[in-house]
Backbone as JSON, one array per atom type, in Angstrom:
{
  "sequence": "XXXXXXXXXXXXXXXXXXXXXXXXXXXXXXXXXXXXXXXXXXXXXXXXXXXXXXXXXXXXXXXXXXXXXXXXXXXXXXXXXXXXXXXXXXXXXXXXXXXXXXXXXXXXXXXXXXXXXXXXXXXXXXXXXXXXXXXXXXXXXXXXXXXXXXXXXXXXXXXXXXXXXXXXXXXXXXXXXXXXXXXXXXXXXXXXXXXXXXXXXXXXXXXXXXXXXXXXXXXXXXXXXXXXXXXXXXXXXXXXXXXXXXXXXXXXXXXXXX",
  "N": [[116.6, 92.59, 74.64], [116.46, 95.82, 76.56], [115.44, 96.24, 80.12], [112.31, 97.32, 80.36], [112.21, 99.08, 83.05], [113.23, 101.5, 85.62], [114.98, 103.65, 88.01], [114.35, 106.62, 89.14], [114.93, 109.52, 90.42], [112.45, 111.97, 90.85], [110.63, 115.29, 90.85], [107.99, 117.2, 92.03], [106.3, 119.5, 89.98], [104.29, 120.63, 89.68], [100.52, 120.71, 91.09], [97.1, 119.6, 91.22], [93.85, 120.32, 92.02], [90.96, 118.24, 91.08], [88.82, 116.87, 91.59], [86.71, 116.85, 94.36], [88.18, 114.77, 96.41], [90.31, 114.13, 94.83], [94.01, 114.75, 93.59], [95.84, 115.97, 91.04], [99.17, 115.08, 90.45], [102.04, 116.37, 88.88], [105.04, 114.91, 87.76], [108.34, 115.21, 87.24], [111.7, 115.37, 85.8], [111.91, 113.01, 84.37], [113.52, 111.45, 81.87], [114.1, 109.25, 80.07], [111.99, 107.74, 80.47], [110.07, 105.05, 80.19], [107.91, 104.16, 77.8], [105.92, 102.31, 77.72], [103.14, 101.33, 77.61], [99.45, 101.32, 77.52], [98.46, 101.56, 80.11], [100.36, 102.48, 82.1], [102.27, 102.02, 85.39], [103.85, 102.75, 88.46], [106.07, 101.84, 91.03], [105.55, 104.52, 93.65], [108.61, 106.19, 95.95], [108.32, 107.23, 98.76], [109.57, 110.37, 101.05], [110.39, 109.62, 104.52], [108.99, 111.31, 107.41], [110.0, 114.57, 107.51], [112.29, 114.25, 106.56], [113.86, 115.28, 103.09], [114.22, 113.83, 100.86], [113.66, 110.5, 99.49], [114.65, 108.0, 100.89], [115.7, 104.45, 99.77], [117.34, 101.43, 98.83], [118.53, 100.86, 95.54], [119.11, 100.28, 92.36], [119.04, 97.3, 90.49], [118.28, 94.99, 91.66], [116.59, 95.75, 94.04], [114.47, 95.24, 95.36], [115.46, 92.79, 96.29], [117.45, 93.49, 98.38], [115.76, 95.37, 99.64], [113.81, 93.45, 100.92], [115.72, 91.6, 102.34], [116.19, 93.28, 104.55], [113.51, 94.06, 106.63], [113.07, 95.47, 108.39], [114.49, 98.04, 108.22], [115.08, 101.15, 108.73], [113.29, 103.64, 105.94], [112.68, 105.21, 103.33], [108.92, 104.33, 102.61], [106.78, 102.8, 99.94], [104.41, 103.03, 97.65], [102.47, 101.49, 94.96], [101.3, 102.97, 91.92], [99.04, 104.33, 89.1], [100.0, 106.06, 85.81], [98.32, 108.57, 84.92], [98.87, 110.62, 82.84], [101.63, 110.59, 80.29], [104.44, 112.37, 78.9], [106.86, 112.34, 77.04], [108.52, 114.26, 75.52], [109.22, 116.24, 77.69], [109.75, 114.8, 79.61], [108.15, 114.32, 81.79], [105.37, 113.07, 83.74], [101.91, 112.4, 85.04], [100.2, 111.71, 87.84], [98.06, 110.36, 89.71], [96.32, 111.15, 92.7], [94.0, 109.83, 95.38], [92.49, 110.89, 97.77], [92.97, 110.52, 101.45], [92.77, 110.7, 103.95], [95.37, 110.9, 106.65], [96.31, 108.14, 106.99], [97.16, 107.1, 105.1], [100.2, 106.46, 103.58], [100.85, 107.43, 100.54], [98.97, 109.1, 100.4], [98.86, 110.95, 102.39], [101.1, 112.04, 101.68], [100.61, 113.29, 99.41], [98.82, 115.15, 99.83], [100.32, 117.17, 100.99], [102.14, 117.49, 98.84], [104.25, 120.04, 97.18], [105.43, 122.44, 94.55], [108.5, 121.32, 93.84], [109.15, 119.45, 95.74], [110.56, 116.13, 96.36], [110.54, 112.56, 94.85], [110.6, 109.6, 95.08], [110.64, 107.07, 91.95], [110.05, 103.76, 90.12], [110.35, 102.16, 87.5], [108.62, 101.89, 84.25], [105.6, 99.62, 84.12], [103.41, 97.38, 82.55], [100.55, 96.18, 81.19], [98.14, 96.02, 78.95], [97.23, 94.5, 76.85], [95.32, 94.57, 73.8], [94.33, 91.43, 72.0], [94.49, 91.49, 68.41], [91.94, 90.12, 67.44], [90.13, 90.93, 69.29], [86.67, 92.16, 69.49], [85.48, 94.1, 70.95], [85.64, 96.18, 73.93], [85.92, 95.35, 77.55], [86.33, 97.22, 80.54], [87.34, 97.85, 83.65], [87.26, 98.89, 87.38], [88.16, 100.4, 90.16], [88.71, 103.64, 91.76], [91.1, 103.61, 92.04], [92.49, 102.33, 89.87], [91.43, 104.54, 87.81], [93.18, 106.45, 87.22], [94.32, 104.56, 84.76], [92.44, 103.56, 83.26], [91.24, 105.6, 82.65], [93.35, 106.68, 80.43], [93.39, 104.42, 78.89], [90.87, 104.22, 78.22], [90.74, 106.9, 76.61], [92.47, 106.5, 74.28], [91.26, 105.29, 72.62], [90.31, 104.32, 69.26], [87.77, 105.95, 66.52], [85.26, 103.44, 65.99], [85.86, 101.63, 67.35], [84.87, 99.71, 70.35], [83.68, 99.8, 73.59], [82.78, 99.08, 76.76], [82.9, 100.71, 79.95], [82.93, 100.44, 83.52], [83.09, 102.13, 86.58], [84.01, 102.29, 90.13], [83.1, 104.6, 92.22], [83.7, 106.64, 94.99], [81.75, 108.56, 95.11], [79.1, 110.97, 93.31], [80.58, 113.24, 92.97], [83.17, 112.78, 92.16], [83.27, 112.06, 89.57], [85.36, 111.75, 86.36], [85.67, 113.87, 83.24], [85.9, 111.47, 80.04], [87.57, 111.77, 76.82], [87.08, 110.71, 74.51], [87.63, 109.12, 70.9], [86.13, 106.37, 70.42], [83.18, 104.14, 70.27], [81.75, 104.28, 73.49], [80.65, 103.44, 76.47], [79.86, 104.34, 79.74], [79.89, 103.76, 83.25], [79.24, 105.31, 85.66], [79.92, 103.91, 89.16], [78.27, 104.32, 92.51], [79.72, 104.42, 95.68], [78.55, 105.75, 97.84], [79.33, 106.13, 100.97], [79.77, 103.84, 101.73], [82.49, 102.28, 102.82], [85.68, 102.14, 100.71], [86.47, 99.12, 98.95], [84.94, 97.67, 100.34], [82.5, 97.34, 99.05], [80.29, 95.94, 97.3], [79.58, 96.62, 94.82], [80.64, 96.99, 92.1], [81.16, 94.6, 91.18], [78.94, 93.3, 91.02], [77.49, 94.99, 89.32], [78.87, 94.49, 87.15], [77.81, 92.05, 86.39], [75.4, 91.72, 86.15], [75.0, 93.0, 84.09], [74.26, 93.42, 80.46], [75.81, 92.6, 78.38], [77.74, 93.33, 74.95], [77.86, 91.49, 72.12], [80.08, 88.43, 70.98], [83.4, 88.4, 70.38], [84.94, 89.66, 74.09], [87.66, 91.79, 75.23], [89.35, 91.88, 78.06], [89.66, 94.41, 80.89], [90.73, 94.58, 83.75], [90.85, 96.03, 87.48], [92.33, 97.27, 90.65], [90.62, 96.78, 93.99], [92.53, 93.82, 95.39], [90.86, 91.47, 96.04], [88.45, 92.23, 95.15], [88.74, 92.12, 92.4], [89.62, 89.35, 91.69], [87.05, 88.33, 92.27], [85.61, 89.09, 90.5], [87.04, 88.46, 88.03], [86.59, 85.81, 88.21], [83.57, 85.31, 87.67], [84.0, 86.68, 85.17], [85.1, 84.56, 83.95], [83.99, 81.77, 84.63], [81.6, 82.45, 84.57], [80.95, 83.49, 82.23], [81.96, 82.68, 80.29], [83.75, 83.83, 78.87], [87.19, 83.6, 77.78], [90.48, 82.91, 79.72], [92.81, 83.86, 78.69], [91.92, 86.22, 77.66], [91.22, 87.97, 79.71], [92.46, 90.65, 81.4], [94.14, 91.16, 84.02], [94.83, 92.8, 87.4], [95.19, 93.15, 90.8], [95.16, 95.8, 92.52], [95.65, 96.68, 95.24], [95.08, 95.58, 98.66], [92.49, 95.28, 100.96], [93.0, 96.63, 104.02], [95.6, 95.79, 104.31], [99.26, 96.04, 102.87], [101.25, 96.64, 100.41], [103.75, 95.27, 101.05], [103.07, 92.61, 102.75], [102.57, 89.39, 103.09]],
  "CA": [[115.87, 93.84, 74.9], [116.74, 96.17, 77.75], [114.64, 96.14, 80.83], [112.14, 99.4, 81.16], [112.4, 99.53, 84.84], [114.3, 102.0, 85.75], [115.0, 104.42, 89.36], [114.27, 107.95, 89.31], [114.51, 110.56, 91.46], [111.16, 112.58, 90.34], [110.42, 116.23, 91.22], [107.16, 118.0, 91.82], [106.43, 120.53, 89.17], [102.84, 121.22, 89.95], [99.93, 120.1, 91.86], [95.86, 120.24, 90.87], [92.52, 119.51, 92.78], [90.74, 117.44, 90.09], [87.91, 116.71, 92.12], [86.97, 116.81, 95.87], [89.05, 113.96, 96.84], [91.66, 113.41, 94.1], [94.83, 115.74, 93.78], [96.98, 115.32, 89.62], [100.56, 115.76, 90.87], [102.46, 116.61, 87.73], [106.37, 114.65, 88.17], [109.13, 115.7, 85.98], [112.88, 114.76, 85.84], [111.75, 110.99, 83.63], [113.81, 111.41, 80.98], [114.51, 108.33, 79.72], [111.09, 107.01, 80.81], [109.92, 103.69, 78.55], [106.46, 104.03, 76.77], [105.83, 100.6, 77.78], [101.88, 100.86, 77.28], [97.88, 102.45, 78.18], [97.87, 100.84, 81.29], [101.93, 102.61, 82.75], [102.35, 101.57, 86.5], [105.01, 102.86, 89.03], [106.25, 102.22, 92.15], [106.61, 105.64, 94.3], [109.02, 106.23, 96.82], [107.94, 108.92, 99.54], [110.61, 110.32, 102.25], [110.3, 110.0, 105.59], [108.69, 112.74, 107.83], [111.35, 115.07, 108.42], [113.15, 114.16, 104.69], [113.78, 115.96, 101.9], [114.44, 113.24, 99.85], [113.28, 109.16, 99.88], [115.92, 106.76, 101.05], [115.82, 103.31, 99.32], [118.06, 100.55, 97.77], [118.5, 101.32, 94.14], [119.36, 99.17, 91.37], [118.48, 96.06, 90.11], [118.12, 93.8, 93.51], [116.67, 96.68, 95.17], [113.54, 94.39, 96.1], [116.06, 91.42, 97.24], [118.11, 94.09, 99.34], [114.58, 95.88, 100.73], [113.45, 91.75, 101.52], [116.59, 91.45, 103.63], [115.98, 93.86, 106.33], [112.23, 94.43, 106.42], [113.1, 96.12, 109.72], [115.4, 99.28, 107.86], [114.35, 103.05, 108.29], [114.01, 104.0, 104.88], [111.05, 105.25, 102.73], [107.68, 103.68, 102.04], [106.4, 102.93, 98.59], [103.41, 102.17, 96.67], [101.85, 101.12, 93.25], [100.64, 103.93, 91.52], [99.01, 104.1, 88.02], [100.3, 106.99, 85.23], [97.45, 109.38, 83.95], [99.52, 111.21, 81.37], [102.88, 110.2, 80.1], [104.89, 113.48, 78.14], [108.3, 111.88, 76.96], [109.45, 115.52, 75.23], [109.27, 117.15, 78.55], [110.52, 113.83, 80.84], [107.01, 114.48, 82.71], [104.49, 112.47, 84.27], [101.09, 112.95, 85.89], [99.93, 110.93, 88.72], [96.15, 111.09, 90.04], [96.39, 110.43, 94.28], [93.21, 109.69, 95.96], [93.02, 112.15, 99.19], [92.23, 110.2, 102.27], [93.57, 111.03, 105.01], [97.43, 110.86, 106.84], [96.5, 107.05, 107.58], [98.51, 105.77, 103.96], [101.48, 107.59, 103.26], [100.9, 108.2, 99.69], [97.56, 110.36, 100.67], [99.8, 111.79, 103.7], [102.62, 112.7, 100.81], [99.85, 113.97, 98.07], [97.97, 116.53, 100.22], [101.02, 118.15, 101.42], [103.51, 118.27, 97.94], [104.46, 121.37, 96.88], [106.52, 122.1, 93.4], [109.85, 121.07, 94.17], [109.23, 118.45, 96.58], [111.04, 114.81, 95.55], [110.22, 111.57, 95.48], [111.36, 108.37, 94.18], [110.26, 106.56, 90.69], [111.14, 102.85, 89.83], [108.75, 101.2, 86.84], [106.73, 101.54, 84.12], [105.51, 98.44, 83.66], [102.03, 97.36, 82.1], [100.08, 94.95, 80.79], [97.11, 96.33, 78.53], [97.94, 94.11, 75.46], [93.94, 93.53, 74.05], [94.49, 90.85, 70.8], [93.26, 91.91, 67.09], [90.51, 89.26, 66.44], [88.96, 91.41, 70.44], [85.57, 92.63, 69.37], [84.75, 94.85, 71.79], [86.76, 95.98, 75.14], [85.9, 95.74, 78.88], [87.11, 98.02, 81.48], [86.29, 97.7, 85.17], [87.56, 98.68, 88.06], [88.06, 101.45, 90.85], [89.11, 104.6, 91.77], [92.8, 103.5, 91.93], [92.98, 102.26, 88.42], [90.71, 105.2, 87.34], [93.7, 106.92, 85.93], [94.59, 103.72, 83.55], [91.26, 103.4, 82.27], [91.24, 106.81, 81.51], [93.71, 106.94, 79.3], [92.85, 103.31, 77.96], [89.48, 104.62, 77.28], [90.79, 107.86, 75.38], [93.22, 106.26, 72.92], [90.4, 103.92, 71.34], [90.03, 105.06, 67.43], [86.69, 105.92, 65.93], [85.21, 102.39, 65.39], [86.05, 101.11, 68.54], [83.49, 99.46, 71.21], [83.83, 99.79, 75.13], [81.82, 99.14, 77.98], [83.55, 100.46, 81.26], [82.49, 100.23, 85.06], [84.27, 102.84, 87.37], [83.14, 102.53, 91.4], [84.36, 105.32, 93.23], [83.16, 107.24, 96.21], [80.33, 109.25, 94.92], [79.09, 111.73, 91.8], [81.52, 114.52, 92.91], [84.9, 111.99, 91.8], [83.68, 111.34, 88.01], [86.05, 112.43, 85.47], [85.2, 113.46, 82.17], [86.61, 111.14, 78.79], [87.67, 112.23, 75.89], [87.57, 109.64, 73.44], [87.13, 108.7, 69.37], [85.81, 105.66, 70.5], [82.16, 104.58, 71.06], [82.32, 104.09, 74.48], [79.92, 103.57, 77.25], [80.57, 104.24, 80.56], [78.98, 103.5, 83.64], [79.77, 105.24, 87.25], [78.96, 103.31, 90.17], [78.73, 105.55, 93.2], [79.45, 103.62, 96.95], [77.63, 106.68, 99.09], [79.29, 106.13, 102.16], [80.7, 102.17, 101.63], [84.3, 102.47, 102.12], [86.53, 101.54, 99.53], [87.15, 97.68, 99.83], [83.96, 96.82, 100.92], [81.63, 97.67, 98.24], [80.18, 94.09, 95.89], [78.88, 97.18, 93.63], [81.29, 96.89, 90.89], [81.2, 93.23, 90.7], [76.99, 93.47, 90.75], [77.12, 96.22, 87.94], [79.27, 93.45, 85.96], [77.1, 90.69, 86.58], [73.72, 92.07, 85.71], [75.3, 94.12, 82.47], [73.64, 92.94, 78.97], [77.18, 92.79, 77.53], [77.51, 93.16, 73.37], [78.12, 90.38, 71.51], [81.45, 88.55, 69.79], [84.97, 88.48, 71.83], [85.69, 90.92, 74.34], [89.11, 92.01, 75.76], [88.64, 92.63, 79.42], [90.69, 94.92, 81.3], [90.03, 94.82, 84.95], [91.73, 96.58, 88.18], [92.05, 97.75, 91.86], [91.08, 95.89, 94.99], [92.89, 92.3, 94.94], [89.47, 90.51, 96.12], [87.31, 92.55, 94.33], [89.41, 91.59, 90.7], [89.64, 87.68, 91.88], [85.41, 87.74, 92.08], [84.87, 89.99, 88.86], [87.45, 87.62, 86.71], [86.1, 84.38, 88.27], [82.48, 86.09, 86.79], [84.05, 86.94, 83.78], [85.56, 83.17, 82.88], [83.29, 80.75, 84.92], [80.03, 82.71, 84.03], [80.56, 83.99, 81.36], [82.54, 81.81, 79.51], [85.39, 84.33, 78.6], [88.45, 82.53, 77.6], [91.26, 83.64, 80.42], [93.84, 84.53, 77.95], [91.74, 87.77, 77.1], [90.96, 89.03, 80.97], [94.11, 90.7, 81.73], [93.42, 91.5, 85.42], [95.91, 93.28, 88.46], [94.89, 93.37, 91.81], [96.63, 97.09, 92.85], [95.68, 96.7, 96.69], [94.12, 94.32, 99.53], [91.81, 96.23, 102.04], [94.02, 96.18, 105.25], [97.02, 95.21, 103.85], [100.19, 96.64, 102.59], [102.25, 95.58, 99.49], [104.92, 94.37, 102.47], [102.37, 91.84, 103.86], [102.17, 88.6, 102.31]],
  "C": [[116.14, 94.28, 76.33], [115.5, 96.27, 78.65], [113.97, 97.72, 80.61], [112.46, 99.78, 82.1], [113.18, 100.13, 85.32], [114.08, 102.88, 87.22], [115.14, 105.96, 89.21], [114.22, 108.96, 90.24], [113.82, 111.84, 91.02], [111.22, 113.96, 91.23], [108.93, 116.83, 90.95], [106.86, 119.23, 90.89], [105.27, 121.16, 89.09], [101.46, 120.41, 90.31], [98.4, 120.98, 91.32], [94.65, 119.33, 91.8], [92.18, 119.44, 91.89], [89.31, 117.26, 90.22], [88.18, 116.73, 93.73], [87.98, 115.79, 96.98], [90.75, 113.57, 96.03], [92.6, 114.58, 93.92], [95.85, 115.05, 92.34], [98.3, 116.2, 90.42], [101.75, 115.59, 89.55], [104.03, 116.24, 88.21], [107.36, 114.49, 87.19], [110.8, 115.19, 86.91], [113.08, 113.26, 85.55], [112.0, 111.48, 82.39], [114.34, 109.54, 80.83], [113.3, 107.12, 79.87], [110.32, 106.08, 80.09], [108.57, 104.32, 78.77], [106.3, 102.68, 76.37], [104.25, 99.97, 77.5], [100.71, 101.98, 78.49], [98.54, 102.99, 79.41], [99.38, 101.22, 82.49], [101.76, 102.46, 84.35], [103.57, 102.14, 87.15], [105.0, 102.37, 90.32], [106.71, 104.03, 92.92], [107.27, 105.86, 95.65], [108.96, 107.13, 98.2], [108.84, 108.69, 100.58], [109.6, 110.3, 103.77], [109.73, 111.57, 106.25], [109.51, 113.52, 108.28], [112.26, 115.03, 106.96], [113.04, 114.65, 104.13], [113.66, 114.92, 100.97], [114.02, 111.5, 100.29], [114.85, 108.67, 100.21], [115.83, 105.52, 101.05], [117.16, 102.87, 98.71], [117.4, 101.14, 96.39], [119.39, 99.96, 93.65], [118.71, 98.03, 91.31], [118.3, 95.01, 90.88], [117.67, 94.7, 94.37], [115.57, 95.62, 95.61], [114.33, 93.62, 97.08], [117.05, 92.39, 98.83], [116.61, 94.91, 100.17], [114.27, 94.32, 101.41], [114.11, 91.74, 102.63], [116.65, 91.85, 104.93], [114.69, 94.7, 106.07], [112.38, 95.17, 107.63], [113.99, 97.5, 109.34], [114.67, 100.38, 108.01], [114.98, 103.16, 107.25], [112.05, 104.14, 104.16], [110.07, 104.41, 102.06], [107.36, 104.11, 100.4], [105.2, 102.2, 98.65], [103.14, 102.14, 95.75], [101.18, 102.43, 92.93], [100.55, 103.92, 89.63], [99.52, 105.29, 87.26], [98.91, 107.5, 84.68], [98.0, 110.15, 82.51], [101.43, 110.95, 81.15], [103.45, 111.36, 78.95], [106.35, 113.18, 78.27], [109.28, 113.38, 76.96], [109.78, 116.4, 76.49], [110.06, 116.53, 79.62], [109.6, 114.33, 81.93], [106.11, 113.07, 82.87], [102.88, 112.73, 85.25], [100.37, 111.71, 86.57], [98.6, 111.15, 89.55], [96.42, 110.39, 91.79], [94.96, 110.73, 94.88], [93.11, 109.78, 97.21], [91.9, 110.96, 99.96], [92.69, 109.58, 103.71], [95.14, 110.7, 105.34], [97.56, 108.9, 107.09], [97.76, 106.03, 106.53], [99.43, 106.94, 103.49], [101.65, 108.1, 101.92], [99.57, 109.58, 99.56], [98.21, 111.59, 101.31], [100.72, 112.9, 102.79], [101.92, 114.06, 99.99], [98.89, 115.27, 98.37], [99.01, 117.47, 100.86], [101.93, 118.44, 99.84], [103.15, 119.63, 97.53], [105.35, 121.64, 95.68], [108.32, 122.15, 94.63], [110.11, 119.6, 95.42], [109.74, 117.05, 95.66], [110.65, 113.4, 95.95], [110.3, 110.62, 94.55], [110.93, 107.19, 93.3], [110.39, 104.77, 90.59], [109.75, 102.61, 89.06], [109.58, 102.25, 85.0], [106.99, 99.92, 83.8], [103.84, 98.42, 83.17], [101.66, 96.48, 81.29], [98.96, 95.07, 79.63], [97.53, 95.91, 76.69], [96.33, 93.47, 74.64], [94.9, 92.59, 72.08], [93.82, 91.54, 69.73], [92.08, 91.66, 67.27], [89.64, 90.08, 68.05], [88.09, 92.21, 69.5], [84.96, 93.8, 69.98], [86.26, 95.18, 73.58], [86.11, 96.27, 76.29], [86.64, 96.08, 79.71], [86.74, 98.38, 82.72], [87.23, 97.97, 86.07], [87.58, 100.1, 88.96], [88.5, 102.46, 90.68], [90.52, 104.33, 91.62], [93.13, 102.96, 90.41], [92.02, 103.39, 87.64], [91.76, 105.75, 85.88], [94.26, 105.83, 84.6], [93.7, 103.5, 82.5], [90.78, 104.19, 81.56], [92.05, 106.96, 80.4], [93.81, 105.62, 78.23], [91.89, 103.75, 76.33], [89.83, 106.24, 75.5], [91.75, 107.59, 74.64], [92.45, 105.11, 72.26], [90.23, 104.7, 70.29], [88.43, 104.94, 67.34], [86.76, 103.87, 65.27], [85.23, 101.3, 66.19], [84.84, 101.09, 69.86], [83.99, 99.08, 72.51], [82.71, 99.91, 75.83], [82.96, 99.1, 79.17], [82.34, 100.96, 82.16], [83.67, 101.01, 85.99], [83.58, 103.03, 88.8], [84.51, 103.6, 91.94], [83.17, 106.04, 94.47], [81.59, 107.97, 95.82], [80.29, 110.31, 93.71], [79.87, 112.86, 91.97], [83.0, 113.67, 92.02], [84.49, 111.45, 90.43], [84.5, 112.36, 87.32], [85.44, 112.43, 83.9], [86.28, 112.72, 80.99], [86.48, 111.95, 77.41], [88.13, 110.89, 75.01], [86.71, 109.54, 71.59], [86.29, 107.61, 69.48], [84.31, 105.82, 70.93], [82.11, 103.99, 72.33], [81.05, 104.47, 75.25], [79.98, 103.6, 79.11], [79.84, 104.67, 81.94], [80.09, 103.71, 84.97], [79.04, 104.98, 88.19], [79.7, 104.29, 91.52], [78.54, 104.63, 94.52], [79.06, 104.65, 97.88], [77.92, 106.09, 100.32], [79.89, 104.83, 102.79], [81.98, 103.23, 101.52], [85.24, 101.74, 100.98], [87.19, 100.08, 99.78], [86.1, 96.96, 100.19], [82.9, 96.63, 100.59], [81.34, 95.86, 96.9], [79.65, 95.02, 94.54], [79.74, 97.12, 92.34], [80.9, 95.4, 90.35], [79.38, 92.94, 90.44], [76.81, 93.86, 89.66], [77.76, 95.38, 87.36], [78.39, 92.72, 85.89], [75.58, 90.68, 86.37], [73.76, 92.46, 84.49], [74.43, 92.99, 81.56], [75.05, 93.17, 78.12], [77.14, 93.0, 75.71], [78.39, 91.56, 73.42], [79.55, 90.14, 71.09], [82.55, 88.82, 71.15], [85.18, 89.57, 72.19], [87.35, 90.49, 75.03], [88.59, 92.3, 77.01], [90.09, 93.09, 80.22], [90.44, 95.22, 83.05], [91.04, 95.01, 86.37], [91.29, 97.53, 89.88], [92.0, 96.61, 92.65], [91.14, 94.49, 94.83], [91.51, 91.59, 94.96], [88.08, 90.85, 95.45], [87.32, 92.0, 92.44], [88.98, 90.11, 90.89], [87.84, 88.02, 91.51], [84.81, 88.1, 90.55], [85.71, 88.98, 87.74], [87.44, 86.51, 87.44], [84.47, 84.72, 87.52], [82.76, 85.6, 85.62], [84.04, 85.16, 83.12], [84.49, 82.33, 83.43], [81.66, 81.47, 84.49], [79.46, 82.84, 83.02], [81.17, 83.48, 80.06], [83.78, 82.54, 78.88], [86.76, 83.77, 79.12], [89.33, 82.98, 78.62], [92.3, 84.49, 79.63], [93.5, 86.05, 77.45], [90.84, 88.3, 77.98], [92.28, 89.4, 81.71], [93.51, 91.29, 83.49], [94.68, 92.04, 86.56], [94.87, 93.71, 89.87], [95.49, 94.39, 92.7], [96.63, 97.15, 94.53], [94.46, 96.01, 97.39], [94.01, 95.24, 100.41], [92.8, 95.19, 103.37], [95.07, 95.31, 105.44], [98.05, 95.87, 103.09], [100.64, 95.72, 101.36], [103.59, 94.87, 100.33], [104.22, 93.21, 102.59], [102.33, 90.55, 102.62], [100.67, 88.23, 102.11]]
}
């Protein structure tokens, strides 16, 4: 089986305020883009200030050739989840969480403009729940917001969810659209910065969960995931094999940093 992972050079095709902080940047020119699952993941590449275009290693060792000279001018990347995936069109929509010029995909996402470019490599994803799951949990922040959204809206009539979404405050909820019955619970950090909040992992840990095996799907900051799926298995006795878990970023830390 061929790898999905592939290198794109993505184009802006239109840009939406969503809510007061978040900005959907609509990225087209992914033809060929795998439908690898819910939960799609990219790396994106953003240029330099002053660039039209990103400048990375490409191909299949591009990691081992970025490794080599961690000291290169050449554009920054980060993890970013997919909100809508549209194969017939070779589109994509990407949800960026506005906050200020300090991280360069905020810096990138409050200035694009259609036509602006910027550089693809992925999907990848993990959101595999088993048959005999009972029920599905879904937890995690504003940065996996858009995965859970479209988790949450491809459950079928018949289907049982309990998610947990912490984000900044009641202006940043989104509404679902789902068949599923689905319960869904926003926790609002009023003024906690992102990273430093125990409210997600609290709102797990007090829940009245349903009964019977769940699937748990859980996401965002690395240390906030580690405490919520040590919870899940040592408290709660959920087996590990069915808490799929990704840690998408460590408060004051870079995906560079070990």
């Amino acid at each position: 089986m061929s790898s999905p992972y592939k290198h794109f050079m993505a184009q802006v095709t239109r840009t939406a305020r969503i809510t007061p902080q978040t900005v959907r940047i609509t990225l087209s020119g992914l033809e060929g883009f795998a439908d690898t699952g819910l939960d799609h993941w990219v790396k994106l590449f953003f240029p330099l200030p002053g660039d039209r275009r990103p400048v990375y290693p490409t191909g299949d060792d591009w990691w081992r050739t970025w490794s080599a000279d961690p000291g290169a001018v050449r554009a920054v990347f980060r993890t970013y989840t997919v909100r809508r995936h549209r194969p017939a069109t070779g589109e994509i929509d990407i949800d960026f969480v506005l906050h200020g010029d300090t991280a360069p995909g905020s810096r990138w996402a409050a200035r694009a403009e259609p036509g602006d470019l910027v550089g693809v490599w992925g999907p990848g994803a993990m959101y595999d729940p088993p048959e005999a799951a009972g029920w599905r949990l879904i937890a995690g922040d504003e940065t996996a917001l858009p995965a859970m959204a479209a988790i949450v809206e491809s459950l079928p009539a018949g289907s049982s969810a309990r998610v947990f979404v912490e984000i900044a405050d009641a202006a940043e909820e989104q509404p679902f659209e789902t068949d599923g019955d689905v319960r869904v619970e926003w926790l609002h950090r009023d003024g906690v910065p992102a990273g430093r909040s125990a409210l997600l992992v609290e709102s797990v840990r007090d829940a009245t969960l349903p009964p019977g095996r769940p699937y748990a799907w859980i996401a965002g900051e690395s240390a906030m995931v580690k405490a919520l799926r040590r919870h899940l298995v040592n408290e709660r006795g959920i087996d590990r094999a069915d808490v799929c878990f990704s840690g998408y970023w460590r408060l004051g830390k870079t995906e560079y940093d070990d």
